[in-house]
C-alpha atoms as an extended CHARMM CRD file, in Angstrom:
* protein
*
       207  EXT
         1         1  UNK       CA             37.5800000000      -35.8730000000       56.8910000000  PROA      1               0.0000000000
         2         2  UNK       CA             38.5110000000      -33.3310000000       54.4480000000  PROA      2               0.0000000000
         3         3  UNK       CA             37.0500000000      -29.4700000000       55.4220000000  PROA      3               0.0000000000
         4         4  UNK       CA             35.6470000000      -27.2620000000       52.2400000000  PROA      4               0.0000000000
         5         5  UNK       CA             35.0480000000      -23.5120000000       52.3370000000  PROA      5               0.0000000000
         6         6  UNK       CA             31.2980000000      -22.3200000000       51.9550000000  PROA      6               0.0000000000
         7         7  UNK       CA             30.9220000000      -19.6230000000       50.0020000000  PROA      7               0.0000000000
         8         8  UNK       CA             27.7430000000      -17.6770000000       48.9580000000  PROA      8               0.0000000000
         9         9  UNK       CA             26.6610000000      -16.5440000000       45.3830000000  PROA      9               0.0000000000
        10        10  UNK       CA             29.0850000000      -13.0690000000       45.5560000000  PROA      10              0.0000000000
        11        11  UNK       CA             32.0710000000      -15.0320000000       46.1430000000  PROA      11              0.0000000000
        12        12  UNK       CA             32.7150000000      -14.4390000000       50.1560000000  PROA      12              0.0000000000
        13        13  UNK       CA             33.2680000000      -17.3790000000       52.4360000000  PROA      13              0.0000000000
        14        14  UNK       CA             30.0980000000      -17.8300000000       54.8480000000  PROA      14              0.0000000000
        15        15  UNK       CA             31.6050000000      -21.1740000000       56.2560000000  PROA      15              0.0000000000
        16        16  UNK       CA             33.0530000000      -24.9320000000       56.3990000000  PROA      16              0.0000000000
        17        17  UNK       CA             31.5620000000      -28.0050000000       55.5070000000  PROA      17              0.0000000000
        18        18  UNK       CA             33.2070000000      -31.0020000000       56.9260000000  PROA      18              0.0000000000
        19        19  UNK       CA             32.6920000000      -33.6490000000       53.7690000000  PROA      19              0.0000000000
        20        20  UNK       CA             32.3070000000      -37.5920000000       54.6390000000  PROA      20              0.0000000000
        21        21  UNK       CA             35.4160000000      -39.3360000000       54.4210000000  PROA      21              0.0000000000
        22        22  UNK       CA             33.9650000000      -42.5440000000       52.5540000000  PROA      22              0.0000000000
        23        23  UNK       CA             32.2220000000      -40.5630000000       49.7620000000  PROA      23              0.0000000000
        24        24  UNK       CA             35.0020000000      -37.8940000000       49.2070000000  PROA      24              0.0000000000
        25        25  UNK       CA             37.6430000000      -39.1820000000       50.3440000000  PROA      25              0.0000000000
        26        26  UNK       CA             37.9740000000      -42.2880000000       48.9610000000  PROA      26              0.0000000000
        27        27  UNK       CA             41.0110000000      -44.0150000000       46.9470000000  PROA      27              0.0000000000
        28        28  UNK       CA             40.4000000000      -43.3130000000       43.1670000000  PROA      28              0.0000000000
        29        29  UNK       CA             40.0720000000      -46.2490000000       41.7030000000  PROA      29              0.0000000000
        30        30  UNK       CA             40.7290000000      -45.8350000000       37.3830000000  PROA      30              0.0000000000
        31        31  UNK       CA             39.1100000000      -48.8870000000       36.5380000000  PROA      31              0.0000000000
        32        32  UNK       CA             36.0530000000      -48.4410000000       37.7380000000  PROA      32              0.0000000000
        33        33  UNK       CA             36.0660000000      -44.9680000000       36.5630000000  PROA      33              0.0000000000
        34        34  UNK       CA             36.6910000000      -46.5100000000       33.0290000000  PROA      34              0.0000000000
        35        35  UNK       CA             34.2950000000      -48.8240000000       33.1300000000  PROA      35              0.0000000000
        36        36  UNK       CA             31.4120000000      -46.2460000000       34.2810000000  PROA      36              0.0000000000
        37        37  UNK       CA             32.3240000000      -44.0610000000       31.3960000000  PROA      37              0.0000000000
        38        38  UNK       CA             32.0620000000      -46.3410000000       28.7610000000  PROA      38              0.0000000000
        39        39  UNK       CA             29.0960000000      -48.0930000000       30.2070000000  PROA      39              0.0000000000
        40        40  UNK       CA             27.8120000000      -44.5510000000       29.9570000000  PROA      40              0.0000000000
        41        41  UNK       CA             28.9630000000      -43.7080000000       26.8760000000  PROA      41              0.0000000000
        42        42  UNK       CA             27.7730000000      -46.9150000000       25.2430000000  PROA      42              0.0000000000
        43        43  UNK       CA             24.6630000000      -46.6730000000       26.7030000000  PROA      43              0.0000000000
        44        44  UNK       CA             24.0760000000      -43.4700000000       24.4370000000  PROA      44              0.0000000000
        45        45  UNK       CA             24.4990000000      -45.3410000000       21.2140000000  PROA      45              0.0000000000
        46        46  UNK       CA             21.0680000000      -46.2120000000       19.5840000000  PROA      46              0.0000000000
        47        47  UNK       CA             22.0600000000      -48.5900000000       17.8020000000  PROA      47              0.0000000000
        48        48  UNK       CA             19.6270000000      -47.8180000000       14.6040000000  PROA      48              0.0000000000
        49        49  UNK       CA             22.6260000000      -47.9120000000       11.9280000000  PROA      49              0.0000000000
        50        50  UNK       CA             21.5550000000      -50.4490000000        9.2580000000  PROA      50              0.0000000000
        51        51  UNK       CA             22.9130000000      -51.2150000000        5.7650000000  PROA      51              0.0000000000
        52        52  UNK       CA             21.1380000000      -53.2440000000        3.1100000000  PROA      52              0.0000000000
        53        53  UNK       CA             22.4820000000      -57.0510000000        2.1480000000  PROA      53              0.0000000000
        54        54  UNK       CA             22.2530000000      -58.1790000000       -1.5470000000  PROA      54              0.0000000000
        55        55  UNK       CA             18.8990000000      -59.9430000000       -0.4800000000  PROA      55              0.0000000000
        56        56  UNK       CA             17.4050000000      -56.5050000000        0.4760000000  PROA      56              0.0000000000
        57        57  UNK       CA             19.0440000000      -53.8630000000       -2.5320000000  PROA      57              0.0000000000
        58        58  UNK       CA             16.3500000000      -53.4010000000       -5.3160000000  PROA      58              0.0000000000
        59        59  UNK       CA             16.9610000000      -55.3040000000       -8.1910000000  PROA      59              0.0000000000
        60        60  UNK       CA             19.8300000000      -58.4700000000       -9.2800000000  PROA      60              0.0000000000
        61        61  UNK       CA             16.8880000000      -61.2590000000      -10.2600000000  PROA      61              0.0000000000
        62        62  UNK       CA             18.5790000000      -61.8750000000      -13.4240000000  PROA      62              0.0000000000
        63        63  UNK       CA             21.7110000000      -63.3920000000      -13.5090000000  PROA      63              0.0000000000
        64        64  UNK       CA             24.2710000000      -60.9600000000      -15.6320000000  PROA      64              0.0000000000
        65        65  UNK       CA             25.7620000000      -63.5680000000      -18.0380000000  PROA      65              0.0000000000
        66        66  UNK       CA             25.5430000000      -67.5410000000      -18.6700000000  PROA      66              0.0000000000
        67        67  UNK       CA             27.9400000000      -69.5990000000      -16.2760000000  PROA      67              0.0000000000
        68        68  UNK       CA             30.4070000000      -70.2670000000      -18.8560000000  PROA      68              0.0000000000
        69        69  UNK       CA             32.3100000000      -69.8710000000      -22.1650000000  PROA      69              0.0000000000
        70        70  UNK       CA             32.3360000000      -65.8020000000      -21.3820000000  PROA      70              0.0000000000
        71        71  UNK       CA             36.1720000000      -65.7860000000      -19.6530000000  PROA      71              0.0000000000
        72        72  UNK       CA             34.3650000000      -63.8400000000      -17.0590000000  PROA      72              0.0000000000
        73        73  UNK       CA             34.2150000000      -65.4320000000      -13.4350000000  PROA      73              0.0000000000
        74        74  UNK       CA             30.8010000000      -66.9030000000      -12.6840000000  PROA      74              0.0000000000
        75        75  UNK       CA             28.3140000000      -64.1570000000      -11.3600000000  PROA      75              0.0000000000
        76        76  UNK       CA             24.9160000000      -65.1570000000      -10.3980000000  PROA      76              0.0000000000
        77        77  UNK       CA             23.6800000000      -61.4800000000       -9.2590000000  PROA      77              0.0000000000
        78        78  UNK       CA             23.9580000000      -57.8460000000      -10.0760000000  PROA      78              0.0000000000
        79        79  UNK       CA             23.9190000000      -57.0720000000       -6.4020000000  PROA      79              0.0000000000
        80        80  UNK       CA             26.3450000000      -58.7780000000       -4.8230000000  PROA      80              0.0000000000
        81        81  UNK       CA             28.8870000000      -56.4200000000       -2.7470000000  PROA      81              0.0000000000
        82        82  UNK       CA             31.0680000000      -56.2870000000       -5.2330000000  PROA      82              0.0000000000
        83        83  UNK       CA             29.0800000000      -54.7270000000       -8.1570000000  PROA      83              0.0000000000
        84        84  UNK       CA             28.4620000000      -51.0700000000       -8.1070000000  PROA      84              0.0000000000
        85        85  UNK       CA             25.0900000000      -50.5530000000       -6.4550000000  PROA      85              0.0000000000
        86        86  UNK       CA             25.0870000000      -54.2250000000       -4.9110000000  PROA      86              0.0000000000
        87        87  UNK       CA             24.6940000000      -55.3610000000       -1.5890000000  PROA      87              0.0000000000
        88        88  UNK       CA             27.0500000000      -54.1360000000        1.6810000000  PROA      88              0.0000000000
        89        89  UNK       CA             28.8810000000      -57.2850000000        2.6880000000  PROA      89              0.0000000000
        90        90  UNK       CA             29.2800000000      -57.9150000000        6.7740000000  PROA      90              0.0000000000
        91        91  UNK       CA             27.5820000000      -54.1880000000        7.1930000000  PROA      91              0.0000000000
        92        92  UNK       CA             25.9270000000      -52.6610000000       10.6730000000  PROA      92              0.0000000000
        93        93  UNK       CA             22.5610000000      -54.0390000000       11.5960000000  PROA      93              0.0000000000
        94        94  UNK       CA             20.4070000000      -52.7920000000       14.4160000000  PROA      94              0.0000000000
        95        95  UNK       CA             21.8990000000      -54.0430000000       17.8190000000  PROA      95              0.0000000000
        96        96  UNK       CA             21.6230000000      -52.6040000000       21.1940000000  PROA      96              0.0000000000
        97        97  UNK       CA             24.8480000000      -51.4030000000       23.0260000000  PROA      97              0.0000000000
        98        98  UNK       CA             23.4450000000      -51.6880000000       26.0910000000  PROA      98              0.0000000000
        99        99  UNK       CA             26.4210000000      -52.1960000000       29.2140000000  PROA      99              0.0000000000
       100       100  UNK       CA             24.9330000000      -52.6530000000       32.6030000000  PROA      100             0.0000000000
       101       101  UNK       CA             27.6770000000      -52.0420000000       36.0870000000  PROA      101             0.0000000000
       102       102  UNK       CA             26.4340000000      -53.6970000000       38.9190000000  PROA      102             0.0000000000
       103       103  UNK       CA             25.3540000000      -51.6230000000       41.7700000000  PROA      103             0.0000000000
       104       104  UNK       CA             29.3950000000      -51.9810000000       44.1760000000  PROA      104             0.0000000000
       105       105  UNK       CA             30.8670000000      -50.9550000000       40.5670000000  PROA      105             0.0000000000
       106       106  UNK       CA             28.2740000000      -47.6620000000       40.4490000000  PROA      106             0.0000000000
       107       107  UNK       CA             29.0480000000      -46.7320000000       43.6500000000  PROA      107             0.0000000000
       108       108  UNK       CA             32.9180000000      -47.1400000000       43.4160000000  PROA      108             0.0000000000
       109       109  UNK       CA             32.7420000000      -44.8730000000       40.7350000000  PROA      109             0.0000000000
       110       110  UNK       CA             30.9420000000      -42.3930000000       41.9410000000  PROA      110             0.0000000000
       111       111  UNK       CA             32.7660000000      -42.1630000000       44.8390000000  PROA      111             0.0000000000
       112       112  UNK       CA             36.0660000000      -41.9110000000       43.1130000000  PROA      112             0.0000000000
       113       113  UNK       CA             35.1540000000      -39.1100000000       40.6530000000  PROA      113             0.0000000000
       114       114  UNK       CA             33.5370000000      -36.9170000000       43.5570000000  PROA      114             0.0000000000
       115       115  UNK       CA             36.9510000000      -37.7630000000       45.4870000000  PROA      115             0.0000000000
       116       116  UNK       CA             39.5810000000      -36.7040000000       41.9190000000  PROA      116             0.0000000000
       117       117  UNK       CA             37.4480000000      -33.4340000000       42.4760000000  PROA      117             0.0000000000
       118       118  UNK       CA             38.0220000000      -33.0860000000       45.7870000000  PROA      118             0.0000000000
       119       119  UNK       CA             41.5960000000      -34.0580000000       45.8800000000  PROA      119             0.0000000000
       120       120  UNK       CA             42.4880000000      -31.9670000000       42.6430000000  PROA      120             0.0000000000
       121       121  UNK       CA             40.8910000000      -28.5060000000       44.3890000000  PROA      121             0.0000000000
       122       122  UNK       CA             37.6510000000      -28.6480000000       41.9190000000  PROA      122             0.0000000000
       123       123  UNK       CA             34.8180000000      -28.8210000000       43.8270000000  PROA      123             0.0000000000
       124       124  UNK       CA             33.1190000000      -25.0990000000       45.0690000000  PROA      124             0.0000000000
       125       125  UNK       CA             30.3720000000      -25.7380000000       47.4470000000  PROA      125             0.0000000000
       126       126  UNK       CA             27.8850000000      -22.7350000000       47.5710000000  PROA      126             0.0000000000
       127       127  UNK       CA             25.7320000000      -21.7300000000       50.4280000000  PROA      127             0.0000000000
       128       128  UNK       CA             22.6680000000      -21.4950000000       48.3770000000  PROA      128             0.0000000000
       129       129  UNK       CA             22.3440000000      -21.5200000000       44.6900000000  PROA      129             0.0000000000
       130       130  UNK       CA             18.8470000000      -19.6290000000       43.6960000000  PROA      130             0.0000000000
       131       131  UNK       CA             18.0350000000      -16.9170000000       41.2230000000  PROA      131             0.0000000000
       132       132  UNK       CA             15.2290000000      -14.5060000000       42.0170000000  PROA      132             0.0000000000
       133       133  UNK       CA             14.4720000000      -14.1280000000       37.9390000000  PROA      133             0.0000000000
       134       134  UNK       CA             14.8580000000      -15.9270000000       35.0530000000  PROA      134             0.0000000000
       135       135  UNK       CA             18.3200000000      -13.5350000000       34.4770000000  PROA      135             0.0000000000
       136       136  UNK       CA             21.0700000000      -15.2390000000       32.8300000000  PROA      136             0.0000000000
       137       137  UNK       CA             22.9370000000      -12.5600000000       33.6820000000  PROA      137             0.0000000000
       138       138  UNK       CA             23.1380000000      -12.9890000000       37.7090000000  PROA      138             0.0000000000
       139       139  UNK       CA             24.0010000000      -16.5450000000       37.1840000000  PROA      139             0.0000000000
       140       140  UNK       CA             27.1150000000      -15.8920000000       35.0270000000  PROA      140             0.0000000000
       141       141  UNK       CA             28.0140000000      -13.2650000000       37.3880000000  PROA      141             0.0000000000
       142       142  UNK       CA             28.1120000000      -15.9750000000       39.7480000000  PROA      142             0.0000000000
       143       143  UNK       CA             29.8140000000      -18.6200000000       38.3550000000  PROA      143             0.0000000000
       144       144  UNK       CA             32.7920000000      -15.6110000000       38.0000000000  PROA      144             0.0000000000
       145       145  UNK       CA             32.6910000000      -14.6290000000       41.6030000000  PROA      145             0.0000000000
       146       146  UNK       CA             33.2140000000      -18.6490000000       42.7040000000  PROA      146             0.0000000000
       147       147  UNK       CA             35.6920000000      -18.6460000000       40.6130000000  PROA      147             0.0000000000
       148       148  UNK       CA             34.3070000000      -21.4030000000       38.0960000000  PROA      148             0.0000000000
       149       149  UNK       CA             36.9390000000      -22.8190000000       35.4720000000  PROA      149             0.0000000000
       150       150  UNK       CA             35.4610000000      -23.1060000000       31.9160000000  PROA      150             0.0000000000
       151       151  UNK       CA             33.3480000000      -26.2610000000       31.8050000000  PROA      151             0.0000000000
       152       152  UNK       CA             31.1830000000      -26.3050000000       35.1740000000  PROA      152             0.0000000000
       153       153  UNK       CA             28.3280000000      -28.4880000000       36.3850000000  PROA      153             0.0000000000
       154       154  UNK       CA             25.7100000000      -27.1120000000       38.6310000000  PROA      154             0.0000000000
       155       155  UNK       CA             24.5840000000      -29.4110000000       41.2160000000  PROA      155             0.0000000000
       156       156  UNK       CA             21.2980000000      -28.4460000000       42.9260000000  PROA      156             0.0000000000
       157       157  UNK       CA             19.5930000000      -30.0600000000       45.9770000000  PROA      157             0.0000000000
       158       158  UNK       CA             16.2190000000      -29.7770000000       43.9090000000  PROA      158             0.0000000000
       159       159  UNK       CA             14.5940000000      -28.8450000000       40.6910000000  PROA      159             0.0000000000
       160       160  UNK       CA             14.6230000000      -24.6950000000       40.6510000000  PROA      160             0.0000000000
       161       161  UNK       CA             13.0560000000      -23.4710000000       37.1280000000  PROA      161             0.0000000000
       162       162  UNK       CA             13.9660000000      -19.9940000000       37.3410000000  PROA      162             0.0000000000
       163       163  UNK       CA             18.1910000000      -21.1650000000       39.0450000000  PROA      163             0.0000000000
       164       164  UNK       CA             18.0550000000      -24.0660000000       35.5110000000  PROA      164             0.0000000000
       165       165  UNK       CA             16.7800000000      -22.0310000000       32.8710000000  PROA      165             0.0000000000
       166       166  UNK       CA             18.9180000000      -18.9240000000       34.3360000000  PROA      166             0.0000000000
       167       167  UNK       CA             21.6990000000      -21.1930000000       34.0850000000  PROA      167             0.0000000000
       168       168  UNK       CA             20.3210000000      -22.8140000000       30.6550000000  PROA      168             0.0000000000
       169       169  UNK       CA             21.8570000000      -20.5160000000       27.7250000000  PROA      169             0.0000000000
       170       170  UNK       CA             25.4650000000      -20.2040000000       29.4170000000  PROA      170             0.0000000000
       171       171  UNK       CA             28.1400000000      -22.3520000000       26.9920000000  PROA      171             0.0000000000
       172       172  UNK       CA             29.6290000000      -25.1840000000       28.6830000000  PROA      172             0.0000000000
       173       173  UNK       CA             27.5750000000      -24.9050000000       31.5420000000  PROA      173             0.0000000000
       174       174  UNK       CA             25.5050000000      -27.6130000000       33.1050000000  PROA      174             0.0000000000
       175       175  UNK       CA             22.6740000000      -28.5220000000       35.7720000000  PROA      175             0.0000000000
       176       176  UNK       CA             21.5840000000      -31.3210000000       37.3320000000  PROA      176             0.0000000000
       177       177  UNK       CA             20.4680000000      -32.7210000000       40.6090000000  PROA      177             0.0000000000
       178       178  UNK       CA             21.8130000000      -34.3830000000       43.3160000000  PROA      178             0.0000000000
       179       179  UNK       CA             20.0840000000      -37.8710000000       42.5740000000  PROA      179             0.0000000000
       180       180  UNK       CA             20.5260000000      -37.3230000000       38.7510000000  PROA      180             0.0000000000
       181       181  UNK       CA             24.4210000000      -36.9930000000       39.4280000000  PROA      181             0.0000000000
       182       182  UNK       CA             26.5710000000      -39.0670000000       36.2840000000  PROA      182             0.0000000000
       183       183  UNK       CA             29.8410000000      -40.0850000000       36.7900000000  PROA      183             0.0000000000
       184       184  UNK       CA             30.9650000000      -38.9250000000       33.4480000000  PROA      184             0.0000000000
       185       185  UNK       CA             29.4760000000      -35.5730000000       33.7810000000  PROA      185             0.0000000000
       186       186  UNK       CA             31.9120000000      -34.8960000000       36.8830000000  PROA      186             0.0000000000
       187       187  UNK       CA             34.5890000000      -35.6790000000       35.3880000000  PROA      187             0.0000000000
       188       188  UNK       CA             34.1290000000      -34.1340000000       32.2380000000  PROA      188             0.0000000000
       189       189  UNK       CA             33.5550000000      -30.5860000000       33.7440000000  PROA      189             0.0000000000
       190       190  UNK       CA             36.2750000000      -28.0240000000       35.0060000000  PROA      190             0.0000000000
       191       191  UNK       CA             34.8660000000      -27.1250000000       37.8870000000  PROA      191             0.0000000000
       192       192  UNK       CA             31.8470000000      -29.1150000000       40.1120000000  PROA      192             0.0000000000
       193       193  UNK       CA             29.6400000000      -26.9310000000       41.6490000000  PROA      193             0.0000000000
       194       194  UNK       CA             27.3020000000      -28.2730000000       44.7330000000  PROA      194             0.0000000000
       195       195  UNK       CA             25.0720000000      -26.4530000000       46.5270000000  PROA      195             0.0000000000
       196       196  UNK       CA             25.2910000000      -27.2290000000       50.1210000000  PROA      196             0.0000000000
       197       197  UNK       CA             21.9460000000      -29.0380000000       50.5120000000  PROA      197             0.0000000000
       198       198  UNK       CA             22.6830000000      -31.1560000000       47.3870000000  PROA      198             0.0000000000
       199       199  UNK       CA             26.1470000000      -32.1560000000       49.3610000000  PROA      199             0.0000000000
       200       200  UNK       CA             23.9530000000      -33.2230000000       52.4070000000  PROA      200             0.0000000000
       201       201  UNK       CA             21.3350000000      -35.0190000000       50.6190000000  PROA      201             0.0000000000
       202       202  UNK       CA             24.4410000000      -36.8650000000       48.9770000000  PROA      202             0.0000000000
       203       203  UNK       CA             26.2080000000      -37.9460000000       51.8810000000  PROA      203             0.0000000000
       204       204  UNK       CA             22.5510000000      -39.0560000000       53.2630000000  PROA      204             0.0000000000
       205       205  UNK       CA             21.9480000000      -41.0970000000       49.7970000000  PROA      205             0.0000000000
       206       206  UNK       CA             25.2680000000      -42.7600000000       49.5510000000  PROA      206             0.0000000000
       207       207  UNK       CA             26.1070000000      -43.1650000000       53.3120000000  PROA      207             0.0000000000
């Protein structure tokens, strides 16, 4: 059962928190990680792209000269593809990109990109993460003290308006909550950043 320092919003260690062995622990498993991340990154796609055929360009009802006797080859349209201004052959049409991950795969993955950040030294838990005032300022201060790498992602136990839109304007900074947690957002940050209620409320969602 791997041990964590808690450390408050100045930087100074106020305790341990013994972390659960199944959801930060676990053996990191790099397919599933893969296969979470694209999922999610497909999943982004809209899918709206859309080129026009030569049944959909404007114009091409005449056909641009007689079938033979020209030397030209046979055209029967001024919009086929490939005229200037004619159709797109084999273009993009509106599809949906949508991956789903059943709910073992979900879980697998989550627990193995909470676990890299474990095992790799970058996950600070915090005693309490609150501001007082919206004050950008106090949060960055913060994030400094803890020791947060460039890219961080705030994880809160609940939604906090004054901690999220304190935290809102600071680059490569970002918040979310402890049932809103995305695989690829963990490990695309630096440096994970749980508040200690958000780590219980984990272990009691995923246990």
């Amino acid at each position: 059962m791997p041990n964590l320092k808690v450390v408050d919003m100045t930087g100074a260690q106020v305790g341990e928190v013994a972390l659960s062995d199944k959801i930060f622990a676990a053996e990191v498993n790099g397919a599933v990680l893969h296969a979470a991340v694209r999922a999610y990154l497909m999943n982004q796609r809209q899918g709206t792209q859309s080129t026009l055929t030569r049944t959909e360009v404007h114009g091409g009802g005449k056909k641009p000269w007689r079938q033979k006797g020209t030397g030209r080859a046979r055209q029967g349209s001024r919009r086929a593809p490939q005229f200037v201004h004619g159709g797109i052959a084999l273009g993009p049409k509106p599809r949906s990109y949508r991956v789903t991950l059943n709910k073992k795969t979900r879980r697998a993955a989550m627990f193995s990109a909470l676990s890299s950040k474990v095992a790799d030294g970058d996950m600070i838990v915090i005693d309490k993460i609150a501001a007082e005032e919206f004050k950008t300022k106090a949060m960055v201060k913060m994030l400094a003290a803890v020791g947060a790498k460039k890219k961080s992602l705030v994880v809160l136990g609940g939604v906090d308006e004054k901690t999220i839109k304190s935290l809102a304007n600071i680059p490569n900074v970002k918040t979310t909550q402890h049932n809103s947690l995305c695989v690829y957002d963990i490990l695309n940050c630096d440096s994970l950043i749980v508040a200690r209620d958000a780590v219980e409320k984990i272990e009691e969602v995923y246990s």
